[in-house]
C-alpha positions as protocol buffer text, in pm:
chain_id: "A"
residue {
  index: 1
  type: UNK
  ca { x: 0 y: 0 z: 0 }
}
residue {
  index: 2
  type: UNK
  ca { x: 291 y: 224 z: 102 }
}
residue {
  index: 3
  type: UNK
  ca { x: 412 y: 185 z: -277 }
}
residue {
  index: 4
  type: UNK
  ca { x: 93 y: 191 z: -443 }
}
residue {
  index: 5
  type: UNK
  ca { x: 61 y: 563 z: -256 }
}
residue {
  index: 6
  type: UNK
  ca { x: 376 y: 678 z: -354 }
}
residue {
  index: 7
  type: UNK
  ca { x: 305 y: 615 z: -738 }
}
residue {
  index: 8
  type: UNK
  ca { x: -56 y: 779 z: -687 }
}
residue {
  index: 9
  type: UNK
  ca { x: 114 y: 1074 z: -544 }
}
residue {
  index: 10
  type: UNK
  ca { x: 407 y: 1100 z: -798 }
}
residue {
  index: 11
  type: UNK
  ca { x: 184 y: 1013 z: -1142 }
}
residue {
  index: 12
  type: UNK
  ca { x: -82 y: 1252 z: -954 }
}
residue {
  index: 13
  type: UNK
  ca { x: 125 y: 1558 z: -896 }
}
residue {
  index: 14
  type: UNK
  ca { x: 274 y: 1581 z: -1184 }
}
residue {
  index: 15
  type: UNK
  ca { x: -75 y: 1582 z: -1340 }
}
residue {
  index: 16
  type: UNK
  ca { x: -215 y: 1860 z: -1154 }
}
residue {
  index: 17
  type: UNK
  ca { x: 87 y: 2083 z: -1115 }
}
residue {
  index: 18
  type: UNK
  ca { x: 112 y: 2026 z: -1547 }
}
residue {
  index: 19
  type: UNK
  ca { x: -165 y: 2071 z: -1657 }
}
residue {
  index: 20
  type: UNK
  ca { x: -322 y: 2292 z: -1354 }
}
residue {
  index: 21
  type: UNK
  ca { x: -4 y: 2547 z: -1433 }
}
residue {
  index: 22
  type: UNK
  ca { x: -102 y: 2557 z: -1787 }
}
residue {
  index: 23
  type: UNK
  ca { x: -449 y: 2565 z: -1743 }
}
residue {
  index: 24
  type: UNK
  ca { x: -432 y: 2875 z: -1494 }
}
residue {
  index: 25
  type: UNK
  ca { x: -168 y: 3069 z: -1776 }
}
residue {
  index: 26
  type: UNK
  ca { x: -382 y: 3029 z: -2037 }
}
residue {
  index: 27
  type: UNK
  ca { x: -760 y: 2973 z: -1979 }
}
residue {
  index: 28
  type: UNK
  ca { x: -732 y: 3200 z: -1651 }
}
residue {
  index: 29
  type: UNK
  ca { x: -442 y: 3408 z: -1654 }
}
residue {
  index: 30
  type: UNK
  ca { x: -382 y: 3518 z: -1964 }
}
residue {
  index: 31
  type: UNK
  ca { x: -755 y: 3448 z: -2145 }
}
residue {
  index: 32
  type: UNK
  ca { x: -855 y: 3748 z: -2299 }
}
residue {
  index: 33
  type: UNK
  ca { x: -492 y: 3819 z: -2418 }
}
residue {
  index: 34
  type: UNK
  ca { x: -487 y: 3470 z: -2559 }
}
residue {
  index: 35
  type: UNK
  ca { x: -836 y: 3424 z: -2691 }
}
residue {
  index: 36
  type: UNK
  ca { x: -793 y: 3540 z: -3003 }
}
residue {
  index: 37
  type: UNK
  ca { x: -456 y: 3261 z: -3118 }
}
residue {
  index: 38
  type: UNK
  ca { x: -655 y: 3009 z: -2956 }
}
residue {
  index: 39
  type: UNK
  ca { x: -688 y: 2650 z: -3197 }
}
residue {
  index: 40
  type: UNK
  ca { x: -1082 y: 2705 z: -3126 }
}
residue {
  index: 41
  type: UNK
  ca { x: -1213 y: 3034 z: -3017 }
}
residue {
  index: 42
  type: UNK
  ca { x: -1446 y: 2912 z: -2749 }
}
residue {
  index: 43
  type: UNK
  ca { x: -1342 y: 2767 z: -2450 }
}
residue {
  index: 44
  type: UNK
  ca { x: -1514 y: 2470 z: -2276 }
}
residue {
  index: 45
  type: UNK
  ca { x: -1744 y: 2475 z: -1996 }
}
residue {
  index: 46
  type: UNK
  ca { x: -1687 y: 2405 z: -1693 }
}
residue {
  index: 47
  type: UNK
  ca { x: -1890 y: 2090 z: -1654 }
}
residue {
  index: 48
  type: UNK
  ca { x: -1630 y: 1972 z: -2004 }
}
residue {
  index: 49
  type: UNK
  ca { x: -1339 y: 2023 z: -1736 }
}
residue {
  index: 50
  type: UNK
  ca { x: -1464 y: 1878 z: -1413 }
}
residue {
  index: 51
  type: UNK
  ca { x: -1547 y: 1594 z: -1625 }
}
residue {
  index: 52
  type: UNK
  ca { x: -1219 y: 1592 z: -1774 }
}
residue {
  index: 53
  type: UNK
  ca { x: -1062 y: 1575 z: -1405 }
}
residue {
  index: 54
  type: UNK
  ca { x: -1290 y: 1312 z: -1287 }
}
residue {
  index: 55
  type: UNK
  ca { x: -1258 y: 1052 z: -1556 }
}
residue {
  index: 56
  type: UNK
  ca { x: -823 y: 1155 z: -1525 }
}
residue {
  index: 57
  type: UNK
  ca { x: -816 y: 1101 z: -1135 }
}
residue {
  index: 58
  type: UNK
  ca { x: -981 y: 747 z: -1220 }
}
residue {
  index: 59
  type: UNK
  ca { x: -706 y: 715 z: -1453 }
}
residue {
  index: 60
  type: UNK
  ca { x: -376 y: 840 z: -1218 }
}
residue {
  index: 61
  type: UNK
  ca { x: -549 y: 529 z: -1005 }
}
residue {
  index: 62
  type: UNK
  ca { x: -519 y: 294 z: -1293 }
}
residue {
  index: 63
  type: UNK
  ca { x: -198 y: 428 z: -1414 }
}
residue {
  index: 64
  type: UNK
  ca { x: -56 y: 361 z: -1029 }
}
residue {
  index: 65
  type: UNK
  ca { x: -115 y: -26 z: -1030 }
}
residue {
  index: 66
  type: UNK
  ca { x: 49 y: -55 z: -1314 }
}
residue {
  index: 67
  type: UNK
  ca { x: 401 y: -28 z: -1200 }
}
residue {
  index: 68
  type: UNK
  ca { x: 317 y: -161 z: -865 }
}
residue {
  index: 69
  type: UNK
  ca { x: 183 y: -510 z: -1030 }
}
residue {
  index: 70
  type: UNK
  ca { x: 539 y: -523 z: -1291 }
}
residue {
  index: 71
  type: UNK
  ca { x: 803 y: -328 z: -1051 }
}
residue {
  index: 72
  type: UNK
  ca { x: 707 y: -340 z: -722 }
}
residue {
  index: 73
  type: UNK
  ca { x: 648 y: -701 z: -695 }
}
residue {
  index: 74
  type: UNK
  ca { x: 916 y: -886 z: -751 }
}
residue {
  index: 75
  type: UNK
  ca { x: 785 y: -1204 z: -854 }
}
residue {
  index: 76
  type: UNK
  ca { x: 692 y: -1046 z: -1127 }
}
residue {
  index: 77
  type: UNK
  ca { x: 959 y: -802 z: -1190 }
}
residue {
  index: 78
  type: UNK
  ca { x: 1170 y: -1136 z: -1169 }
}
residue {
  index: 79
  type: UNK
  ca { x: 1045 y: -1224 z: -1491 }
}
residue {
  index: 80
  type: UNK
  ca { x: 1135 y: -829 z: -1689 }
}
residue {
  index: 81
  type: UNK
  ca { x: 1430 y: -694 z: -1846 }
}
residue {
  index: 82
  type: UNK
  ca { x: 1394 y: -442 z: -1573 }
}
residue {
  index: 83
  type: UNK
  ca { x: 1766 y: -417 z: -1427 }
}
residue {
  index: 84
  type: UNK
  ca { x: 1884 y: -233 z: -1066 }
}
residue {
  index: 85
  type: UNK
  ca { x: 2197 y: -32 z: -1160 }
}
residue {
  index: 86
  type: UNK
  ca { x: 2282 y: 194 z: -1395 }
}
residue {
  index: 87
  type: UNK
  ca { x: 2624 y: 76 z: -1432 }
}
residue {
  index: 88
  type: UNK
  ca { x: 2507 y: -251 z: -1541 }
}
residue {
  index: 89
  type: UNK
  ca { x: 2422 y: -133 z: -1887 }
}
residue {
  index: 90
  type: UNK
  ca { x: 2669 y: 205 z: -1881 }
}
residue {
  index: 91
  type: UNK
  ca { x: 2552 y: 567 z: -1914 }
}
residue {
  index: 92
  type: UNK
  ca { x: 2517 y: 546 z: -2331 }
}
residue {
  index: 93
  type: UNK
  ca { x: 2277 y: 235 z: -2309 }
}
residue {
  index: 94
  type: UNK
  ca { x: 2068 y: 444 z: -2044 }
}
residue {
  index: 95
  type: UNK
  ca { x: 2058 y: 770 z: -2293 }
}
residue {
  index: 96
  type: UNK
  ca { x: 2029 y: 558 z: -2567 }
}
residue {
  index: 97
  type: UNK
  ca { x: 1720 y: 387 z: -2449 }
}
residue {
  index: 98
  type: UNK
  ca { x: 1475 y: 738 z: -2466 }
}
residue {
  index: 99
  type: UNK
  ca { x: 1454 y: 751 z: -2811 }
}
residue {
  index: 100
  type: UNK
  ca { x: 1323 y: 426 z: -2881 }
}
residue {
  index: 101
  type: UNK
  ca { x: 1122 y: 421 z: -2594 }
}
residue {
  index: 102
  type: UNK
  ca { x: 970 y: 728 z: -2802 }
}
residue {
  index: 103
  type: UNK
  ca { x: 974 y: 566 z: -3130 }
}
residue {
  index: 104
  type: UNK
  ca { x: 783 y: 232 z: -2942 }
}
residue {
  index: 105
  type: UNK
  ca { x: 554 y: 426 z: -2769 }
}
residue {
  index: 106
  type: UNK
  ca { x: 435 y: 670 z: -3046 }
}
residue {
  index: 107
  type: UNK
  ca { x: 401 y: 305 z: -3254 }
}
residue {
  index: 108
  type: UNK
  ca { x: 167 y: 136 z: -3018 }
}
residue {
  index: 109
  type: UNK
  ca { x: 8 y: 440 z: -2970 }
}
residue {
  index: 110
  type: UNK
  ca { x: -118 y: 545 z: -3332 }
}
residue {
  index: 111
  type: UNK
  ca { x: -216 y: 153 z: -3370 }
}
residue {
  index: 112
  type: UNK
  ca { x: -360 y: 140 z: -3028 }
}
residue {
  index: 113
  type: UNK
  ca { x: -545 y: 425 z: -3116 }
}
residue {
  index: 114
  type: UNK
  ca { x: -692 y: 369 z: -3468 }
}
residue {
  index: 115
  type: UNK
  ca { x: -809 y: 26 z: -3342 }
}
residue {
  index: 116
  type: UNK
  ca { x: -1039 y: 183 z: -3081 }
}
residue {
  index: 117
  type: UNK
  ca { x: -1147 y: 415 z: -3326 }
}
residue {
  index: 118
  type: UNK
  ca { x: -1341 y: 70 z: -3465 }
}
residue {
  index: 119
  type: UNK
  ca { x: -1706 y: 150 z: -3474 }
}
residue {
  index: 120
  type: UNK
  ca { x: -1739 y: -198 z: -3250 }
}
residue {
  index: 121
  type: UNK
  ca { x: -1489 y: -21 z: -2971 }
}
residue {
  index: 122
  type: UNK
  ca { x: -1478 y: 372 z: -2952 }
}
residue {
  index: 123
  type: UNK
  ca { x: -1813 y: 367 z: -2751 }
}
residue {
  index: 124
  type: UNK
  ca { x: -1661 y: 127 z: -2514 }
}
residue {
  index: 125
  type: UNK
  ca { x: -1339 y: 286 z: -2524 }
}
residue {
  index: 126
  type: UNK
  ca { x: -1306 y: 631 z: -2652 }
}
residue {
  index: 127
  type: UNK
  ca { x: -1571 y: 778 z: -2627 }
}
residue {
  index: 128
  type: UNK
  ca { x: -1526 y: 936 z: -2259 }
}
residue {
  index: 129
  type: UNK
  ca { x: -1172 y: 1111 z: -2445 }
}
residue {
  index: 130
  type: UNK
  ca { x: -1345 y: 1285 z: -2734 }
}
residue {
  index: 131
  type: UNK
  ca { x: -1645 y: 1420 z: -2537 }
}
residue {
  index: 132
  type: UNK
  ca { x: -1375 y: 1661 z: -2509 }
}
residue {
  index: 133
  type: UNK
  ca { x: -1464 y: 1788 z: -2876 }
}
residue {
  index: 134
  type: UNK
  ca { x: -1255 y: 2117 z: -2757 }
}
residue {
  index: 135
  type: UNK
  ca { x: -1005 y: 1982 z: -2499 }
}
residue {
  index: 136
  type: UNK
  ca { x: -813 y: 2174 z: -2231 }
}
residue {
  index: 137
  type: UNK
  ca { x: -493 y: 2076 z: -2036 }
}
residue {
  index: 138
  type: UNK
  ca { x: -716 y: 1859 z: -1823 }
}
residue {
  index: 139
  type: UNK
  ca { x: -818 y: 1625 z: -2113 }
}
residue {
  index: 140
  type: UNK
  ca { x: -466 y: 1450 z: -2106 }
}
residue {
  index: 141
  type: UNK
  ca { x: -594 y: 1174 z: -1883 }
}
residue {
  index: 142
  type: UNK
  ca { x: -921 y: 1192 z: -1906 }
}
residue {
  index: 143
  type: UNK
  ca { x: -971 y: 821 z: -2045 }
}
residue {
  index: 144
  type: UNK
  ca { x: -1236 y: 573 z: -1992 }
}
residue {
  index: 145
  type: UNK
  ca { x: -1125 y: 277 z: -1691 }
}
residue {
  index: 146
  type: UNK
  ca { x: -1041 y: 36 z: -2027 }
}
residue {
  index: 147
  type: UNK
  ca { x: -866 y: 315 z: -2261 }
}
residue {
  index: 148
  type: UNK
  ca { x: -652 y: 396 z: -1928 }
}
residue {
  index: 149
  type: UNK
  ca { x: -533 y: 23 z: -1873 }
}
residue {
  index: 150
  type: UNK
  ca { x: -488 y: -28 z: -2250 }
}
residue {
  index: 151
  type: UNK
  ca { x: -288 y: 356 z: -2263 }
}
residue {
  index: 152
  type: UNK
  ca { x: -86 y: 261 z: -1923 }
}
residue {
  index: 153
  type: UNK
  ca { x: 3 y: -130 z: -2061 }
}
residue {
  index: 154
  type: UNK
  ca { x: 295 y: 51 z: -2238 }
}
residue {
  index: 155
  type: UNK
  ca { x: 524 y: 30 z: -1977 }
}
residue {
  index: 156
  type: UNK
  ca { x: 437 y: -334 z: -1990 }
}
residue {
  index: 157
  type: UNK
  ca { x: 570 y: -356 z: -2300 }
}
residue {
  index: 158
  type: UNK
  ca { x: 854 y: -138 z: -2245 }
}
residue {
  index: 159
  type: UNK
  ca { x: 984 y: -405 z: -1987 }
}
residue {
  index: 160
  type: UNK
  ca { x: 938 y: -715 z: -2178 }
}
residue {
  index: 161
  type: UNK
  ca { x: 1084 y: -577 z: -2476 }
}
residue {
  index: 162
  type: UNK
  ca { x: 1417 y: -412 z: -2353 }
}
residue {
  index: 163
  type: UNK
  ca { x: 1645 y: -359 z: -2084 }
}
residue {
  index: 164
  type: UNK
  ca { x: 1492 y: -52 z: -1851 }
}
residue {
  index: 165
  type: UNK
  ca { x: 1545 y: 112 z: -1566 }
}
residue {
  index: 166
  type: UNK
  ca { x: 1365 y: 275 z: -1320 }
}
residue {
  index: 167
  type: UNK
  ca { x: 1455 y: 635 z: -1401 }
}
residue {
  index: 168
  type: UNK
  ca { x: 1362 y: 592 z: -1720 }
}
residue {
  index: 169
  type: UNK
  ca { x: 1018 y: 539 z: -1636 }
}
residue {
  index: 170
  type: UNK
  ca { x: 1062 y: 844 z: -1424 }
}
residue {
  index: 171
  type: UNK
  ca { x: 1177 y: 1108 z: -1709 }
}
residue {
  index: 172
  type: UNK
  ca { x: 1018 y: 914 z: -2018 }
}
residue {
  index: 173
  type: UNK
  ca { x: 670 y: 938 z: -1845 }
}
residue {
  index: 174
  type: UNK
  ca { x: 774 y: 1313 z: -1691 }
}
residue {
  index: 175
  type: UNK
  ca { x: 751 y: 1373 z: -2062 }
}
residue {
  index: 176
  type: UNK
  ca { x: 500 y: 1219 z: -2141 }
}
residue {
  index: 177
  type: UNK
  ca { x: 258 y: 1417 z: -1944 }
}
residue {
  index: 178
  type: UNK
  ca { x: 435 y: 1725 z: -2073 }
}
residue {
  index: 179
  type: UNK
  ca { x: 368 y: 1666 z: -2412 }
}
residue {
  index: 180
  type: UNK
  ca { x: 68 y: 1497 z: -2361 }
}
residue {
  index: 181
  type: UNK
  ca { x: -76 y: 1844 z: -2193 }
}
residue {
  index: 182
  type: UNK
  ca { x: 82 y: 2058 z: -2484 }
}
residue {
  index: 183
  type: UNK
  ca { x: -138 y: 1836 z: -2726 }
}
residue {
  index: 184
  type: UNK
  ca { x: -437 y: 1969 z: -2538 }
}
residue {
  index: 185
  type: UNK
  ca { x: -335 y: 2299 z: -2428 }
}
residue {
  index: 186
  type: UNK
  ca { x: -569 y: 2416 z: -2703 }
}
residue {
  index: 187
  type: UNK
  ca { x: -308 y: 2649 z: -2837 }
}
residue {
  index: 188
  type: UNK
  ca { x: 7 y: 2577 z: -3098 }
}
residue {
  index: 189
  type: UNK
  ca { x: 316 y: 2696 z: -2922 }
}
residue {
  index: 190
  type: UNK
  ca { x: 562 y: 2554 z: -3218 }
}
residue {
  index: 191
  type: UNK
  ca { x: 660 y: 2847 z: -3453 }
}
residue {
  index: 192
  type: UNK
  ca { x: 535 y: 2985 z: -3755 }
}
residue {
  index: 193
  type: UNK
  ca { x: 589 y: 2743 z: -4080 }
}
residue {
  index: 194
  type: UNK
  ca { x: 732 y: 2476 z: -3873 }
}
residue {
  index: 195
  type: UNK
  ca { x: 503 y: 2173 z: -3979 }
}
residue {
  index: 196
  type: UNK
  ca { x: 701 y: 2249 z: -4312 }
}
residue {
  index: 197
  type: UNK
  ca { x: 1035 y: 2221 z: -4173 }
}
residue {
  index: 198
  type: UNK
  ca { x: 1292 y: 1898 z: -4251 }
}
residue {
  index: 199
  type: UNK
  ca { x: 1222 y: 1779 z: -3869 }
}
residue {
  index: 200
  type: UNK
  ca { x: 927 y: 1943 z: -3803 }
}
residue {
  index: 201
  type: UNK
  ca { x: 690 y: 1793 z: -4052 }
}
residue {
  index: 202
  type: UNK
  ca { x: 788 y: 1457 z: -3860 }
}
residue {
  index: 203
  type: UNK
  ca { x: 634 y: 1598 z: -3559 }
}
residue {
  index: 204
  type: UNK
  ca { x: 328 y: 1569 z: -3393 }
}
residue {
  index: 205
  type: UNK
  ca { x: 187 y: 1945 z: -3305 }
}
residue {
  index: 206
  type: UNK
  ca { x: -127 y: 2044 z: -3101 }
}
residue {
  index: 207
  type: UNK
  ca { x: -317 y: 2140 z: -3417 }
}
residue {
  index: 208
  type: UNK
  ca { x: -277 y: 1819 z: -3506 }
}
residue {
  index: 209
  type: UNK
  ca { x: -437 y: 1730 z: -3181 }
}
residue {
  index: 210
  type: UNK
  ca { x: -711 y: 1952 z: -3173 }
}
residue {
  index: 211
  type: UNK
  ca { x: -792 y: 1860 z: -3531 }
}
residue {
  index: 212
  type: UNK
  ca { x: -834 y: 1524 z: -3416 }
}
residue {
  index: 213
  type: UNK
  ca { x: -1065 y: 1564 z: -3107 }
}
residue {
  index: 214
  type: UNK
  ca { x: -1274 y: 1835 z: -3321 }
}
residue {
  index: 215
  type: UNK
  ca { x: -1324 y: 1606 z: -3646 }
}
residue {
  index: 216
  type: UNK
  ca { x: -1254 y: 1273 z: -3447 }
}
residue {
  index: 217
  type: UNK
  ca { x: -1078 y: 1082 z: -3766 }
}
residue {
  index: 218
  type: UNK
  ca { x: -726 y: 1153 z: -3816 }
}
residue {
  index: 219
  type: UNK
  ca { x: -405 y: 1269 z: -3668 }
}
residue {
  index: 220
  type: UNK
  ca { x: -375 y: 965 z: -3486 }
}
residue {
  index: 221
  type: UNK
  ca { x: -26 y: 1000 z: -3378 }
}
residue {
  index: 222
  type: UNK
  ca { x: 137 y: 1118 z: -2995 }
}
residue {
  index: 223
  type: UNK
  ca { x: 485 y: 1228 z: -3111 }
}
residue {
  index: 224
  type: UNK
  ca { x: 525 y: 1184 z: -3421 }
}
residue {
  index: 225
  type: UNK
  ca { x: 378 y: 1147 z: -3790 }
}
residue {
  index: 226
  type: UNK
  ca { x: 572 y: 922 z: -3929 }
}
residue {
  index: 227
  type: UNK
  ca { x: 274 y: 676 z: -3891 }
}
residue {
  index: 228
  type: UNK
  ca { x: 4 y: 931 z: -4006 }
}
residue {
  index: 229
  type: UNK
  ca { x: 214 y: 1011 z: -4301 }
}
residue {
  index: 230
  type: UNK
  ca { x: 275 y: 648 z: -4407 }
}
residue {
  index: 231
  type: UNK
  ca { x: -63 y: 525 z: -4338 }
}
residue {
  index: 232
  type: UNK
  ca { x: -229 y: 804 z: -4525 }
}
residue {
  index: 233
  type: UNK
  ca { x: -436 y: 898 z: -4229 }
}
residue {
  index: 234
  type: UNK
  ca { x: -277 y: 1258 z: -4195 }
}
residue {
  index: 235
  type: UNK
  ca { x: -571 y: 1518 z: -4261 }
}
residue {
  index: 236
  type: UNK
  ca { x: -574 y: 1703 z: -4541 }
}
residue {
  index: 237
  type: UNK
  ca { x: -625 y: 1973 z: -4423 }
}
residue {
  index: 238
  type: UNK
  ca { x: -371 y: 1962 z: -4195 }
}
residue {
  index: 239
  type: UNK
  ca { x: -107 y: 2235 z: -4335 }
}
residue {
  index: 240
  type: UNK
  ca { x: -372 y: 2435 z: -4415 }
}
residue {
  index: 241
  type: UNK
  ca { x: -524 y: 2452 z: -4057 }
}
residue {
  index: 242
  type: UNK
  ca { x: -192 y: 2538 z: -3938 }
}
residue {
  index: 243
  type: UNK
  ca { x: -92 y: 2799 z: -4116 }
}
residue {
  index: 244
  type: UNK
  ca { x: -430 y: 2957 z: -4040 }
}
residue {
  index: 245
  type: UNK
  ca { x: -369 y: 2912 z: -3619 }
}
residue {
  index: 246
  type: UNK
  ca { x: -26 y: 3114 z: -3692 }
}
residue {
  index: 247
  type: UNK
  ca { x: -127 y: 3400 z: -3827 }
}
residue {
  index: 248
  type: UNK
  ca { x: -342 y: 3467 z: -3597 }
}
């Protein structure tokens, strides 16, 4: 129980002080300064983000039995590629490991995610998410019990796949959240005709996000769009929605 506390309280405050800081900048700070560069001119209501908290605080306690079932108990961990010390691997292995934990993650993911976009499964699933039609920071978590397990099971498939550590749960999911509120902060913070950029048209931005939540069918990356692109599930009108958000 001690454990299972600690991970509620860690996965939990990073959470709230994420997306509660960027909530209070933009939608309460800064709103009427901001209102007019924002992805969607109106902003949701407040029973959209009480909802959105609810359904995420059911989903920090999902997300917190996670690692307590896989790391925590080790009969289980026993049977990972989780290993103690860094210096069993060296520091390049450790720095190594982020980028594919990216790569892996953003790949399960967009296939994750266009499989409970399945007529038979988004009620079920998805549907609690994209209530959020016009998300705010507060949407990040806000899954469905079943989305959250199936969204949390990466790190189940991080440690059957490949060496980790601990820490790199720690800072891969510290951006996680991160990035995961900047997809729903309802604004684009990348610059001005980045989507068109060598590395940037690679990326994953919050338009593409918002596009995505508004329209429901496309853009169904995290990170990147490597998938999107390949797949053919990119939206059209993708550039063009950009471009428009930036010049405001």
């Amino acid at each position: 129980m001690n454990n299972y506390i600690k991970i509620l309280l860690l996965i939990g405050s990073r959470y709230f002080v994420i997306a509660g800081a960027t909530y209070f900048i933009y939608y309460v700070l800064f709103k009427n300064k901001y209102v007019t560069t924002k992805i969607q001119q109106k902003y949701p209501g407040k029973q959209d983000v009480l909802r959105e908290i609810f359904f995420s605080v059911i989903t920090i306690s999902i997300f917190s039995c996670i690692p307590l079932i896989f790391i925590y108990n080790k009969e289980v961990s026993s049977h990972t590629l989780l290993y103690s010390t860094i210096a069993e691997r060296g520091w390049w292995y450790f720095f190594a490991v982020f980028p594919v934990m990216l790569i892996v993650h953003d790949t399960y993911f967009y296939w994750m995610h266009r499989l409970m976009h399945h007529k038979k499964l988004f009620k079920l699933f998805h549907l609690v998410h994209h209530q959020s039609t016009n998300p705010s920071p507060w949407a990040a978590y806000s899954f469905h019990p079943l989305e959250a397990i199936i969204e949390g099971s990466i790190l189940i498939v991080f440690l059957f796949i490949m060496p980790v550590h601990r820490l790199h749960f720690f800072f891969f999911f510290f951006f996680m959240i991160i990035y995961n509120v900047y997809g729903h902060i309802g604004w684009e913070l990348y610059p001005s005709n980045f989507h068109k950029t060598k590395i940037g048209r690679w990326i994953n931005t919050s338009v593409a996000h918002n596009q995505h939540h508004q329209f429901f069918k496309g853009n169904y990356s995290l990170y990147f769009l490597f998938w999107d692109r390949l797949m053919g599930t990119l939206r059209e009108d993708y550039d063009q929605q950009f471009e428009k958000v930036q010049s405001k």
